[in-house]
N, C-alpha and C positions, 0 to 999 in steps of 0.2 A: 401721501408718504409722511412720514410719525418724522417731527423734527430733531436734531442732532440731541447727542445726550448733554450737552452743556444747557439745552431749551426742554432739555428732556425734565426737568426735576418743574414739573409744573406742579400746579394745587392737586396732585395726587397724593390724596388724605387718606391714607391707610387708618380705619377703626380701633382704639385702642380694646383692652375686655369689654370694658363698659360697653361700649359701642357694637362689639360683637352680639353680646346678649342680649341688644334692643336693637335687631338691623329692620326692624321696620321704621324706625324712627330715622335711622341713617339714611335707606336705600329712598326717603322723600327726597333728599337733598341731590340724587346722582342724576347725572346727564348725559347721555349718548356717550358713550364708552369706545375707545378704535374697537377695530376691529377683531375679531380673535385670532390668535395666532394660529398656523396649519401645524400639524404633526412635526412635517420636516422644518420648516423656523424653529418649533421649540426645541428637536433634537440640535441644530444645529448652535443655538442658542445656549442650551446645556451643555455641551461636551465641551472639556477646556482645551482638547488639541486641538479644536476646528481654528483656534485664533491664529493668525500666521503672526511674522515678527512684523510683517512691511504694513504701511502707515496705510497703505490704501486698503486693504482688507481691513485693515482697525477700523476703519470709516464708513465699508458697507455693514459694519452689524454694527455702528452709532444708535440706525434708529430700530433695531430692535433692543438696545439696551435700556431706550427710553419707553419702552413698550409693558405695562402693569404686569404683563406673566412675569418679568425678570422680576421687577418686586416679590411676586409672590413665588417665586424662586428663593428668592432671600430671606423670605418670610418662614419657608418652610425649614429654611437653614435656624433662621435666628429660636426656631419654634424645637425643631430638634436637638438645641443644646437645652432649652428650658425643659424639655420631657426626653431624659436619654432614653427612656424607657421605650418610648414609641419611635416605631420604623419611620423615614421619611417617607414612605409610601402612603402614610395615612394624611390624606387631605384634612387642613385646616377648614373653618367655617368659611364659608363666602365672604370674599373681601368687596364690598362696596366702593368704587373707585369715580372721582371727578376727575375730569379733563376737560380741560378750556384751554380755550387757545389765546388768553390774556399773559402777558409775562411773567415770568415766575419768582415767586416771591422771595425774598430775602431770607437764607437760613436762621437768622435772629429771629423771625416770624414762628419758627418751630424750634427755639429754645425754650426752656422754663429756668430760672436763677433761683435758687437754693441757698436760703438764705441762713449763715450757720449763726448756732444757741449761744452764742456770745457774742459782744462787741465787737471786739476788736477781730474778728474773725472774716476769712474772705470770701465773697459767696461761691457759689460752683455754679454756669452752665450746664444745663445739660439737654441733649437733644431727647426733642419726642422721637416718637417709634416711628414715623412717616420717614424723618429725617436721617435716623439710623439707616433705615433701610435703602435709602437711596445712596449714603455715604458707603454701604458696605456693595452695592451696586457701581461704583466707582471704585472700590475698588478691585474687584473682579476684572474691571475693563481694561484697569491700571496693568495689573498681574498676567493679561494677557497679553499685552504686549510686551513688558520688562522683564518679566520672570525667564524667559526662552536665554535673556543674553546676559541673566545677572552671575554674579563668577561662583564655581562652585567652594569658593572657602566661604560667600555670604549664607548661612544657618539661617532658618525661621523655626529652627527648635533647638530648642535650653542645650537637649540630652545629645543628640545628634551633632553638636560641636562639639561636647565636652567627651563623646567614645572619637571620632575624629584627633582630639589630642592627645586622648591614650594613647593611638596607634602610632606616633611621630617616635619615630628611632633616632638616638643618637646627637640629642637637644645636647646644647652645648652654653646659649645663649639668649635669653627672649630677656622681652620688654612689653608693657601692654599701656597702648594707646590711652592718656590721662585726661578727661576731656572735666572740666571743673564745673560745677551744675550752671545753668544759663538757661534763658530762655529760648525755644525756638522764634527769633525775633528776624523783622520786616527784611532785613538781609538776607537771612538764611531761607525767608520764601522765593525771593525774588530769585536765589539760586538753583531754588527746586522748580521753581515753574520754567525759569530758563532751559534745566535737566530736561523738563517732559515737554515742552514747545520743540525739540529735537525731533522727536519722534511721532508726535501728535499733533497736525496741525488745524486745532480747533480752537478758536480765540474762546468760545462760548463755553466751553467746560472749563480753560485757564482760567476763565474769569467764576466760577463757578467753584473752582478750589480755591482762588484769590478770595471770595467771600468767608468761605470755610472759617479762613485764619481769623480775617476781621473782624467776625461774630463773636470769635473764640467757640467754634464748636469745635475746633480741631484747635488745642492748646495744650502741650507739654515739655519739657525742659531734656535740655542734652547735658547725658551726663550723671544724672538721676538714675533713683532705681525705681522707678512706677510704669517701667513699661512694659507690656503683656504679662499683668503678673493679676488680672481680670478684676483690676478696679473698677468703681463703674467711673472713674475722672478719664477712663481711656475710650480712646478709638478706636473702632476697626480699621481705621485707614489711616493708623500711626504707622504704623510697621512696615509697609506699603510703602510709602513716602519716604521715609527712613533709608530703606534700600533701594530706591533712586533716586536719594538725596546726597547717599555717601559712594555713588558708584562713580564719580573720580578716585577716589581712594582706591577700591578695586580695582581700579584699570591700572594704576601706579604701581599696586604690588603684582600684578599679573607679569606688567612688561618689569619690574624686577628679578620676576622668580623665571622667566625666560630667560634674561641678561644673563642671569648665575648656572643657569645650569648647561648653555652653550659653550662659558666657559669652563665649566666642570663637568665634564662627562663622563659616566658610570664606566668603569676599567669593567671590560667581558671576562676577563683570566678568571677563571674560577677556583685558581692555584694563590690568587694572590689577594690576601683581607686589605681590601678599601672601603674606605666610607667618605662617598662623593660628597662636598659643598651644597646643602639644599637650604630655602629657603620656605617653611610653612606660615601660612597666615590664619587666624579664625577672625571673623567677624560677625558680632549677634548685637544684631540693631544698631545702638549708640557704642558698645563696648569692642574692641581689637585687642588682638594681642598677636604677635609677632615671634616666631621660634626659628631661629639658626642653627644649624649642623657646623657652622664657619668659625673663623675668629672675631673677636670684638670689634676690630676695626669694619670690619663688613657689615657687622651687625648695628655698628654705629649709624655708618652709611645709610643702609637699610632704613633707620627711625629716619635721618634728617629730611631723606627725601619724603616719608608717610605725611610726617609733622609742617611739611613746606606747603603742600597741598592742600592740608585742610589750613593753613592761617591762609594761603595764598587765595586758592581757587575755592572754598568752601567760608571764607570768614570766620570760621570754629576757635575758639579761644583754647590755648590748649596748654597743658601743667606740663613744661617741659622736664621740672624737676622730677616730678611724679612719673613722667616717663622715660626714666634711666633704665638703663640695659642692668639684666643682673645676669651672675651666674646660673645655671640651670640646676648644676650638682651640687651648690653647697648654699643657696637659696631659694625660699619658696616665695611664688607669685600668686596673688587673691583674682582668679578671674570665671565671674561668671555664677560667685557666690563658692568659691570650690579652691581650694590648695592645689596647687600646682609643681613637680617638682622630678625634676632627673633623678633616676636611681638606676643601682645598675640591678640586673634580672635577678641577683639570690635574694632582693630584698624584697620581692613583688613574690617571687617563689622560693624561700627561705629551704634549706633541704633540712631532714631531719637532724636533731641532735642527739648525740650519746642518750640522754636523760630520755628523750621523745621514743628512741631505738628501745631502752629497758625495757619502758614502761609498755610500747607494744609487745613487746615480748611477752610482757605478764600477763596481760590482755588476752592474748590469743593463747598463751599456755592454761590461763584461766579459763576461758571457753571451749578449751580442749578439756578441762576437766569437767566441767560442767556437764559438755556431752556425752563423757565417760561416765558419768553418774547417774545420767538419765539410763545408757545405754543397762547400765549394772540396775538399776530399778526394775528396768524392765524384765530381764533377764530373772532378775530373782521372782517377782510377780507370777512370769512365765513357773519356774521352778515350784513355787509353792501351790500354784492350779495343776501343774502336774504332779505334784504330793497326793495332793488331796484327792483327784482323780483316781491314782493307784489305790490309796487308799481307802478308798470308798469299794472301787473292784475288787482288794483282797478281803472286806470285812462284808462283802455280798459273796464273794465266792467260800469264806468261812462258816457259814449260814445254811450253804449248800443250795445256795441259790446257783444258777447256768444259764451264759449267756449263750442266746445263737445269735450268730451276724450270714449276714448273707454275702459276706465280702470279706477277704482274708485281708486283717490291717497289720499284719505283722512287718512288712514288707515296706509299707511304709512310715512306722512306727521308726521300724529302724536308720529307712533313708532321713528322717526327721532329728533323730538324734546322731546320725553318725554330721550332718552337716553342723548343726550344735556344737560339736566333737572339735569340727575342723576349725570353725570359727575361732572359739576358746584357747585352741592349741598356737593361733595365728596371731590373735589378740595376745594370748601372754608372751609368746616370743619376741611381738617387739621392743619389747622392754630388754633392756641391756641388762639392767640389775639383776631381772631373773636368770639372764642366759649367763651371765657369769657366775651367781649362786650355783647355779646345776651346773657347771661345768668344773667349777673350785670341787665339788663334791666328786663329781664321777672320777676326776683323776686324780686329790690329794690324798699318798698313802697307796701308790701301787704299787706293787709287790713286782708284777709282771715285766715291768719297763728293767726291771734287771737283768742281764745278760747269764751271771751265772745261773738263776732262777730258771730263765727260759730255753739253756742249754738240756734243759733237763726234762722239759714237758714237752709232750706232742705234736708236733707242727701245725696240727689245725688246730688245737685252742690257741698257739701262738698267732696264726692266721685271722681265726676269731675275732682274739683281743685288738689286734691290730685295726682290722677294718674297723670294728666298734670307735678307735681312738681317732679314725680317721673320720667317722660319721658324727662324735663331738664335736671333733676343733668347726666341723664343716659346719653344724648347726648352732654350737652352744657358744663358740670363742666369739668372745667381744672386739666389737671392732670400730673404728672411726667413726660414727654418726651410723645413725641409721638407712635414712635415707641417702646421704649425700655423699658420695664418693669421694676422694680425697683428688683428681682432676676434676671434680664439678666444684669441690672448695675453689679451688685454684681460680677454675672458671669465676669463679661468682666474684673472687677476689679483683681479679683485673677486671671487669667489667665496673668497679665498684672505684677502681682507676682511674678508667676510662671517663665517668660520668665527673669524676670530681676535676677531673684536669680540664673535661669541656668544659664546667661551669666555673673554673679560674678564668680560661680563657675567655668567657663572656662576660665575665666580669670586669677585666679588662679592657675589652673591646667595645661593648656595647652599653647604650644606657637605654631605660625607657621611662615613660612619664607615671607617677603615681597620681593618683587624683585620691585627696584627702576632704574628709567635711571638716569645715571649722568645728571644734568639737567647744570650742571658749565662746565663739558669738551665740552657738546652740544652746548651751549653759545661761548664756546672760540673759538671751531671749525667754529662756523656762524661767528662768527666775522674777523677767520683767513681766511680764503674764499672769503671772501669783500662783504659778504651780509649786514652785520649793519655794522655804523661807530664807533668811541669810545665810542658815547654816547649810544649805543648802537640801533640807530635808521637805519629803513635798508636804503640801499645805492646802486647805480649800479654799476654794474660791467662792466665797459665799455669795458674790453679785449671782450664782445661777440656783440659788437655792429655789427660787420660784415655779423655776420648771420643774416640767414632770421628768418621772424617773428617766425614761426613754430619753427625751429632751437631752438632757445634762450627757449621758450616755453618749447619743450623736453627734454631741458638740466636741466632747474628748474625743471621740474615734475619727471624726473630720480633720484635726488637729493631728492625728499620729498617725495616719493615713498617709496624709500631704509630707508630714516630714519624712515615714517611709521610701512613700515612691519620688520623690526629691532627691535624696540624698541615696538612691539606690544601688548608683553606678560609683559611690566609694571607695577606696581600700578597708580605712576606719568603719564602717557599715555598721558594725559591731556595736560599739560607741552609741550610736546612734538606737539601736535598737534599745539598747538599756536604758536609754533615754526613754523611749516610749514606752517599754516594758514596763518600768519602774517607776519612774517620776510621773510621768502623766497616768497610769492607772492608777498607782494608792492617792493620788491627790483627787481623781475619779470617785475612789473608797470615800475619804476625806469627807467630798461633797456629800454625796448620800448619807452618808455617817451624821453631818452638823443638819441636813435636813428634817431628818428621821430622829433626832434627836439620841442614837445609839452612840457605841462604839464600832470602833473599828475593825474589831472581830465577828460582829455581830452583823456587820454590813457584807463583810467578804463572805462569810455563812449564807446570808438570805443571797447574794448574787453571784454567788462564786468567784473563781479566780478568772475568771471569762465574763463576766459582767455581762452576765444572761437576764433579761430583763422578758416580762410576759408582756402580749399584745392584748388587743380586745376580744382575740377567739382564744384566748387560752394557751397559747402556745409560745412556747420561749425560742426567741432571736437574741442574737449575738454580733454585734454593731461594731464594738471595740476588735482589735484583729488579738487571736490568741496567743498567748507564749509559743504555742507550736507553729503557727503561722506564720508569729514573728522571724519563726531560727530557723523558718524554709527559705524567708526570703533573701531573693537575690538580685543581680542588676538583669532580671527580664523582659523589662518593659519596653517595648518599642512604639509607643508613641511617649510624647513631650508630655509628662505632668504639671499641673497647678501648682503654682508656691502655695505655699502656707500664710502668706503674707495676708491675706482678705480674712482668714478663717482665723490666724492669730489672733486680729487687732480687733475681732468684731464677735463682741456677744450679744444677742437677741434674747430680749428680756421679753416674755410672753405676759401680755397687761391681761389684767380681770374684768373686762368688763359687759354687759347684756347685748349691745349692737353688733351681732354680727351680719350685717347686711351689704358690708361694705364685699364687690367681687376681690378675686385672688390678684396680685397687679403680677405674678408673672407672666410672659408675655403669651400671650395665644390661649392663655387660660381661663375657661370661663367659668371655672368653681365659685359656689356664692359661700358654699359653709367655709367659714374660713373664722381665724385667729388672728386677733392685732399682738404686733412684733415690735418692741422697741428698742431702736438698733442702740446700743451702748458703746463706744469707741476708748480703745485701749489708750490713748494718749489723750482725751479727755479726763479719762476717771485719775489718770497721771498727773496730769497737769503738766506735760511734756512737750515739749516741741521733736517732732522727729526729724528736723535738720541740724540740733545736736548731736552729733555723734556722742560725747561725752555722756548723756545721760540715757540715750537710743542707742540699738542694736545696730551697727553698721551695717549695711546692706538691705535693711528692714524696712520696705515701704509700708505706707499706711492712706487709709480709708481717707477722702477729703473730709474736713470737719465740719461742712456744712451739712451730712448728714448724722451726726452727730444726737440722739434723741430725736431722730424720726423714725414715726410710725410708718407699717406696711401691716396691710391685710395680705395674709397666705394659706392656701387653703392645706391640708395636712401632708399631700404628696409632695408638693413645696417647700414647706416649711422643714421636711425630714430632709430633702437634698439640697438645703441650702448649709442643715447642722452639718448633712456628715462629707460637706464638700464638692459634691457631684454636680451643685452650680454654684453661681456667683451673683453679685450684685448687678453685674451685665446683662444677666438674664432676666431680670428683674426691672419694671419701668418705674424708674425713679422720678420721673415727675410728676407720678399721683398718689405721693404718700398723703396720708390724711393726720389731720389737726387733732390730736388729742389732748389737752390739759391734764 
């Protein structure tokens, strides 16, 4: 029987590429391997419902979680984010695997320290690939047990809390939890391994996460903004921890948001407008925030007990000042990277204005003429082939030329034209102008409408004239609107009532949440980047003159992509897009332009306004997303995007030089042609610290600086989904960058 997964993480040495592409050199070193797992272990092994919540079934699949297929379970995971392209059905190379039954080694043993290009600089941890993958194996086992009872306001995506707090009617009151950056320090473990000794009773994996912290393979700060934003300084079993680290809290606000609403229960009268006492909570990772329907005083309440908790039962140092209760309607709250803020519904769906009314008017009476003019095009076209036709048959029948047909077309010459006829007679009449023209005419100046006149003539032209006068008024007299009857005025009037007095009344009565992008941190961040100048007009960036055309291209479009689908689910959206529209394309321009040594006219010419660039078969792609593409987009996305945070702060300088021998270090990859990459970091070339806010973008985490001027070999598939976003430094094994001078 395969021992518990706390004895599970023995010298099972997963091959990095290198090792991959020499496994006869590896598979010397392997020894008697357990045994293989049967069909049903491994289905039962994979499917994440099979885990129950109770401690004793956690414990009979311990020792299959120590068992090398779950590795390579995780390997095919960690392998499908480094190639989106390929299905996880495609089997990785053969993993060579050691098992000994000696104790298991200390996870410092499978760290490497990265040591950054300055002094005073601090180095960075980081685990090998063996070590990931057992970490990320841990935490699966975590998830399966915690995930079943964690509360549903705890989010493990960005997007998925922040449509959550769009939906919150009738915000009155929030506050969001201020936690000051800190280390996760020896207290704050001792509370999480307390947390999970509850439900887990395995001293050998406690001690096994207890190592984790000690090594520092698992080290980051509460409070911060560096977490799941896919640096590589993070964890896969930060987030994990996290959420049953702060699941007191969620117990606290659960039995609050019960307390309030036994006292306040939804009136059923469906005669009479109530809006019950609720309390919402969101929670994503280290960040909370708190939303009331109530008075302040409750909402007060609400914080004291949150904030009691975590000093009390959590030790978390917390900014009480920082977390004051504000208004909902007449202040905005920063949470989650995003504006937050009560409105009532005309300003989320503003109704049209007088101006907005003209202007469609013109719109559509313009396109009504438009139509009209084709239709008159056509008709005359028509008219001149049937000239000409005539024409032709009366200067052949002048000739004394004779046609025979075998078919009498008279018959339908005429149905042809007499329908012509009707059309023309249907079409002119609708027009007021003419019915009134013809009608001013038929009857101004008659003689007959006089009494002694018609005393005098014969009853039936009297008879005549009459019907005649009675078949004017009935076709020719001008009347109210064309189409619209003077009860469908009416109608369309009070309906036009009815909608404005609804939307008073909900304006009144209801609020709802806008969700805004900071458009000023957006601004500051393009400008810190060296997209626009002071004046804020965009600028090149000449650090990426090096790269190839495509290169430069994939690195803007990774860049405006991430901000894209980020900031998707905005109201402001707009904003944002002109942001990428504009400033990150002509600074695009820019680039190419101070490459190429041209102008800027000259560059939008040779790449267009779509920054179509040719590949090595001749054929032109398009990297950058279009103006048209831009102004389709909308908040579609339902899965959780990438910040922009990795792709910001990190340029990859392509070096010159003849060894390419070195393999790809993304992971599972065993490409040898490959390109050395030297990573260039935005708060290096700055000279910036990014825990000033004053001179750093708030909110804007950044790359550790101990990679800072390291080299990576990547081979070309790589190297394109690293520029335009579609992975990350995570994907990537950072402990075998190579030395280059």
């Amino acid at each position: 029987m395969l021992p518990r997964l706390a004895r599970a993480h023995r010298r099972v040495l997963l091959p990095t590429p290198r090792a991959l592409s020499t496994s006869s050199t590896t598979a010397a070193r392997t020894v008697a391997s357990p045994a293989p797992l049967s069909a049903a272990e491994l289905e039962v092994l994979l499917r994440r419902d099979h885990y129950s919540a109770s401690t004793r079934r956690f414990h009979s699949l311990l020792p299959l979680l120590s068992h090398p297929c779950l590795l390579l379970a995780s390997a095919l995971l960690l392998r499908h984010r480094s190639h989106p392209s390929l299905p996880l059905s495609d089997q990785p190379p053969p993993l060579p695997t050691t098992a000994t039954a000696a104790a298991p080694p200390s996870p410092s043993s499978h760290l490497r320290l990265i040591l950054p290009s300055r002094l005073k600089g601090r180095p960075l941890p980081l685990p090998s690939l063996p070590l990931r993958l057992a970490m990320l194996s841990a935490a699966s086992a975590l998830d399966a047990v915690f995930a079943p009872r964690a509360a549903t306001f705890a989010y493990s995506a960005r997007h998925a809390a922040i449509r959550y707090l769009r939906s919150i009617p009738n915000a009155t009151w929030f506050f969001r939890v201020a936690i000051p950056r800190q280390p996760f320090a020896t207290r704050h473990v001792r509370r999480l391994l307390d947390g999970i000794s509850g439900k887990v009773d395995d001293p050998g994996f406690l001690d096994y996460l207890r190592e984790l912290f000690l090594s520092d393979a698992i080290a980051f700060e509460l409070g911060g903004s560096e977490l799941c934003r896919g640096l590589p300084q993070e964890s896969e079993l930060t987030s994990t921890l996290l959420n049953i680290f702060f699941d007191p809290v969620d117990r606290e606000v659960m039995a609050i948001r019960e307390e309030v609403h036994k006292k306040n229960p939804r009136v059923k009268d469906d005669s009479v407008r109530h809006t019950p006492v609720r309390v919402y909570a969101i929670r994503y990772l280290d960040e909370m925030m708190v939303v009331t329907s109530g008075s302040k005083m409750l909402t007060l309440e609400v914080r004291d007990r949150i904030l009691t908790v975590l000093e009390r039962d959590l030790e978390v140092k917390v900014d009480r000042f920082g977390s004051s209760v504000h208004s909902a309607v007449s202040e905005k709250m920063e949470f989650l990277g995003m504006e937050f803020q009560a409105v009532p519904p005309s300003v989320l769906h503003p109704p049209m204005s007088e101006k907005a009314k003209r202007a469609r008017k013109m719109y559509l009476k313009r396109k009504a003429a438009e139509a009209q003019e084709l239709k008159n095009a056509r008709e005359t076209r028509r008219k001149k082939l049937g000239l000409k036709i005539l024409n032709h048959l009366f200067k052949k029948v002048r000739r004394g030329h004779e046609f025979e047909f075998g078919f009498r077309i008279e018959d339908e010459v005429r149905q042809e034209f007499k329908g012509w006829a009707e059309e023309t007679v249907v079409e002119y009449f609708k027009s007021q102008e003419h019915r009134r023209h013809w009608h001013r005419l038929f009857t101004s100046g008659d003689f007959l409408s006089l009494n002694r006149v018609r005393d005098q003539l014969p009853s039936t032209l009297v008879d005549s004239y009459d019907q005649l006068q009675e078949t004017l008024d009935r076709f020719l007299m001008p009347r109210r609107g064309h189409d619209i009857t003077e009860g469908e005025e009416m109608l369309a009037e009070e309906e036009d009532e009815r909608q404005y007095e609804k939307r008073i009344v909900e304006d009144l009565t209801e609020l709802k949440m806008r969700v805004n992008a900071p458009i000023e941190l957006v601004r500051k961040a393009v400008k810190l980047a060296g997209f626009t100048n002071s004046m804020g007009r965009p600028r090149p960036i000449k650090l990426l003159i090096c790269l190839d055309d495509a290169d430069i291209i994939k690195w803007y479009a990774g860049v405006g992509r991430r901000w894209l689908d980020f900031f998707c689910c905005c109201r402001n959206f707009k904003m944002v897009k002109i942001v990428v529209s504009y400033h990150l394309r002509f600074s695009c321009f820019l680039t190419l332009a101070e490459k190429h040594e041209c102008t800027k006219r000259q560059a939008i010419s040779h790449y267009t306004k779509d920054l179509k660039v040719i590949n090595e078969n001749g054929v032109p792609e398009v990297y950058f997303p279009t103006e048209k593409e831009i102004k389709m987009m909308g908040d579609k996305n339902l899965s959780d995007p990438k910040s922009v945070d990795g792709a910001l702060t990190m340029i990859l300088v392509r070096l010159a030089v003849d060894d390419t021998s070195f393999p790809c270090l993304a992971h599972f990859c065993v490409g040898t042609d490959t390109a050395l990459y030297r990573i260039r970091l935005l708060q290096n070339r700055l000279n910036v610290d990014p825990l000033n806010e004053k001179k750093w973008v708030q909110g804007l985490s950044a790359i550790h600086e101990s990679l800072n001027k390291k080299c990576l070999p990547l081979c070309s598939i790589h190297a394109s989904d690293l520029l335009l976003g579609k992975i990350t430094l995570q994907d990537i094994d950072c402990t075998q960058f190579v030395d280059v001078v």
